[in-house]
Backbone as CSV, one residue per row, in Angstrom:
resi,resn,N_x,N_y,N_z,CA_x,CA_y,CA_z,C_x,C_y,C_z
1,UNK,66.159,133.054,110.997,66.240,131.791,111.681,67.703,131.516,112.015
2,UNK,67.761,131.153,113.405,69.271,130.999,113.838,69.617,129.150,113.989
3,UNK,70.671,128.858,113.633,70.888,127.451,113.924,72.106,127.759,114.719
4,UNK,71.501,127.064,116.084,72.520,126.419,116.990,72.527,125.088,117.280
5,UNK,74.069,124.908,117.324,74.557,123.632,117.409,74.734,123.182,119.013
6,UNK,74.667,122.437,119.672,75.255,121.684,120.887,75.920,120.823,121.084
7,UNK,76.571,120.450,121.914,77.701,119.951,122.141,77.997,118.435,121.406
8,UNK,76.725,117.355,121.737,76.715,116.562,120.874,76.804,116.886,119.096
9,UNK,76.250,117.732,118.747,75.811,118.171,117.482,77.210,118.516,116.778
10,UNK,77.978,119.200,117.771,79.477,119.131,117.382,80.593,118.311,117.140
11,UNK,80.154,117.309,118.466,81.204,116.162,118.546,80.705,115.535,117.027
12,UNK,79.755,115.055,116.509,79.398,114.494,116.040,79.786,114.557,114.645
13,UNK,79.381,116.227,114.292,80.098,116.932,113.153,81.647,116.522,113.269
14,UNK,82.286,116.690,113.763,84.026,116.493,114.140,84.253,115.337,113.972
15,UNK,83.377,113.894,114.558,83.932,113.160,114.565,83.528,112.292,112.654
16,UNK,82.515,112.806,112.296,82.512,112.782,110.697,83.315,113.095,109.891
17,UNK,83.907,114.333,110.066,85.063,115.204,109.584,86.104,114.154,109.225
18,UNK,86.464,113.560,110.947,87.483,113.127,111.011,87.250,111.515,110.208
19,UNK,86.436,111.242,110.264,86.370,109.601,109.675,86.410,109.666,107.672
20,UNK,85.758,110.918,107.669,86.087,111.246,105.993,87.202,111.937,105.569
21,UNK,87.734,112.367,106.249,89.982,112.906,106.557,90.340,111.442,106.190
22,UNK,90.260,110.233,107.354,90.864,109.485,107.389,90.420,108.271,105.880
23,UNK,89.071,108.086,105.254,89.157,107.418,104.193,90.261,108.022,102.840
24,UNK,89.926,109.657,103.109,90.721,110.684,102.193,92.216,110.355,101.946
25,UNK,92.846,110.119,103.399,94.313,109.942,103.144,94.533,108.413,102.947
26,UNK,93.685,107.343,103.200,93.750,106.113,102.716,93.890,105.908,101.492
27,UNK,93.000,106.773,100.267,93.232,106.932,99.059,94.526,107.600,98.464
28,UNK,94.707,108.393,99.065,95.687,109.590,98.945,96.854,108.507,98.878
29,UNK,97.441,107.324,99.947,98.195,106.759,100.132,98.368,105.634,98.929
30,UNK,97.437,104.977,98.915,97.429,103.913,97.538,97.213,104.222,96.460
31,UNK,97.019,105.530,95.931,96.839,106.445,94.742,98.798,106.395,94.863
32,UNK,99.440,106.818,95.846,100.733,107.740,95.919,101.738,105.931,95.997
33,UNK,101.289,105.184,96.161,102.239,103.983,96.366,102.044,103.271,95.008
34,UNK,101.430,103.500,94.386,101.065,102.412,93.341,101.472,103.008,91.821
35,UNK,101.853,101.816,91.209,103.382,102.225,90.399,102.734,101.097,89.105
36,UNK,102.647,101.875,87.872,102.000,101.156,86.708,102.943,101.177,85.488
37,UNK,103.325,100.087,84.691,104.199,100.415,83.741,104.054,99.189,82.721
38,UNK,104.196,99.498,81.845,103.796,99.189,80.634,105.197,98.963,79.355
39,UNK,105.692,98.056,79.142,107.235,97.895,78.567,106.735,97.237,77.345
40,UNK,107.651,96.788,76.289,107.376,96.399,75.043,107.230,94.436,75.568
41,UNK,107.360,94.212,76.513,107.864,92.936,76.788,106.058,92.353,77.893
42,UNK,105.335,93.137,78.683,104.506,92.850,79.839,104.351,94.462,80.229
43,UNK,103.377,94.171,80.847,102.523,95.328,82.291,103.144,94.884,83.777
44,UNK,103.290,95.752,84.040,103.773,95.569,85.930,103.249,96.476,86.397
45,UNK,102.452,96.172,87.449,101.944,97.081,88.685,102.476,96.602,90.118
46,UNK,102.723,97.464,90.693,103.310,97.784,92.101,102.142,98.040,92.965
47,UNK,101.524,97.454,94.194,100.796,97.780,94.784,101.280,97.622,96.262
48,UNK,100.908,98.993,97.384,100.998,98.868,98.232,102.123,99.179,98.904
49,UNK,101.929,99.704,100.329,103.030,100.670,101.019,103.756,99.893,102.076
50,UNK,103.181,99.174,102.826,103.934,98.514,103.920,104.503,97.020,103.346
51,UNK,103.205,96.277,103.020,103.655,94.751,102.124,102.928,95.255,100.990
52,UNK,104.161,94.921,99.815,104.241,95.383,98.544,103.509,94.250,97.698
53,UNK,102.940,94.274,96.715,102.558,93.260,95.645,102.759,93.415,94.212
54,UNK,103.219,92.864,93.571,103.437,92.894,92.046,102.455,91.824,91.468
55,UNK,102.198,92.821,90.255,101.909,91.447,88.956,102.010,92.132,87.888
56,UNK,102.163,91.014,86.885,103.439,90.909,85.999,102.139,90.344,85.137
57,UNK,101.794,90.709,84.028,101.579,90.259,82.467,101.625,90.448,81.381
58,UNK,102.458,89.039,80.666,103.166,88.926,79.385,102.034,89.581,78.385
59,UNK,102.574,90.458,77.413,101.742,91.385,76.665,100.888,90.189,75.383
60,UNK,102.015,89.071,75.443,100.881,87.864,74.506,100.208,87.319,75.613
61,UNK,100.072,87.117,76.347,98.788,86.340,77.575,97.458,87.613,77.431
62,UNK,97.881,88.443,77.159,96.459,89.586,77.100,95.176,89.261,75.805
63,UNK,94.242,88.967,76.918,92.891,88.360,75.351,92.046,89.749,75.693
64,UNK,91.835,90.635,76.217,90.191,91.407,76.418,91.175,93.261,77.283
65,UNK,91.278,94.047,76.911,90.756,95.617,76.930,89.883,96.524,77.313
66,UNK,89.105,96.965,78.110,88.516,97.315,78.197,88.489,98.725,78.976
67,UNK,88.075,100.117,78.269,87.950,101.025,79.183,86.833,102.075,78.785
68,UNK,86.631,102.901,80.429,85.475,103.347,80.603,85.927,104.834,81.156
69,UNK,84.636,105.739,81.087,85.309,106.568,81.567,83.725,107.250,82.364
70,UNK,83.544,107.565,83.141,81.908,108.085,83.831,82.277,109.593,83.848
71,UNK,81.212,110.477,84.364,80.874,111.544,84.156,82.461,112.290,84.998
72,UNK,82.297,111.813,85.980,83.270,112.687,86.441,84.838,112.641,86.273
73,UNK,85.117,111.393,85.539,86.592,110.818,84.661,86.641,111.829,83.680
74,UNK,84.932,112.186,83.216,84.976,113.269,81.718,85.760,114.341,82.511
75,UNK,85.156,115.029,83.639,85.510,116.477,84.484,86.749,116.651,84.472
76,UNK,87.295,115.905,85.409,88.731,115.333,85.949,89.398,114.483,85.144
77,UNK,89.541,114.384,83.484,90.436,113.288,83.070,90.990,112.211,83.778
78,UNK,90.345,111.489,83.600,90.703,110.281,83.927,89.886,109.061,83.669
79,UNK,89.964,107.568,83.393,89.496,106.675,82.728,90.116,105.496,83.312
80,UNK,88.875,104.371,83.564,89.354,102.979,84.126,89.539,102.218,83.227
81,UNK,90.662,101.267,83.291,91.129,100.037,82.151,91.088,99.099,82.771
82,UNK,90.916,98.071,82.591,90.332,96.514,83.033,90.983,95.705,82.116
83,UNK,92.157,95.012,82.394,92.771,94.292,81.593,92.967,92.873,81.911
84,UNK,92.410,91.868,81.189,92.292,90.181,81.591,93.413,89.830,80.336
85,UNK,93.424,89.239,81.317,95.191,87.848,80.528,94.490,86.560,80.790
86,UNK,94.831,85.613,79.927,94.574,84.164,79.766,95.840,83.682,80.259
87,UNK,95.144,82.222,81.574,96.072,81.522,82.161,96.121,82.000,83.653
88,UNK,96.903,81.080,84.407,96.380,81.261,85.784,96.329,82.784,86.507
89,UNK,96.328,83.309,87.750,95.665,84.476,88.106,96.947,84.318,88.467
């Protein structure tokens, strides 16, 4: 059995390609801009490449911890932390 493709069938393929390239390097970019640090004093994270955002919390404002890790965090090491501070956002 032979599969041929046509012209639509191609564009179509290509233009998928290209729309899952482009979510790829969206991640790629805010994975590569984003800056996490952890001092004896607060947490600071850096977010974002063109307009930048910080936040800042005092290590006593922290009430709740939490982390997880799913099947493929097991594969690929890696694990999500979810950290809530008491007092305004």
């Amino acid at each position: 059995m032979k599969i041929v493709l046509r012209g639509k069938a191609i564009a179509s393929l290509f233009w998928l390609w290209s729309l899952g390239l482009l979510f790829w390097l969206a991640a790629l970019i805010r994975h590569v801009t984003t800056e996490l640090a952890c001092t004896n004093k607060r947490m600071v994270a850096k977010l974002g490449f063109i307009s930048r955002r910080t936040i800042e919390l005092n290590l006593k404002k922290i009430k709740s911890l939490q982390v997880g890790q799913d099947i493929l965090g097991h594969i690929f090491s890696y694990d999500t932390i979810m950290i809530s501070g008491a007092g305004n956002p």
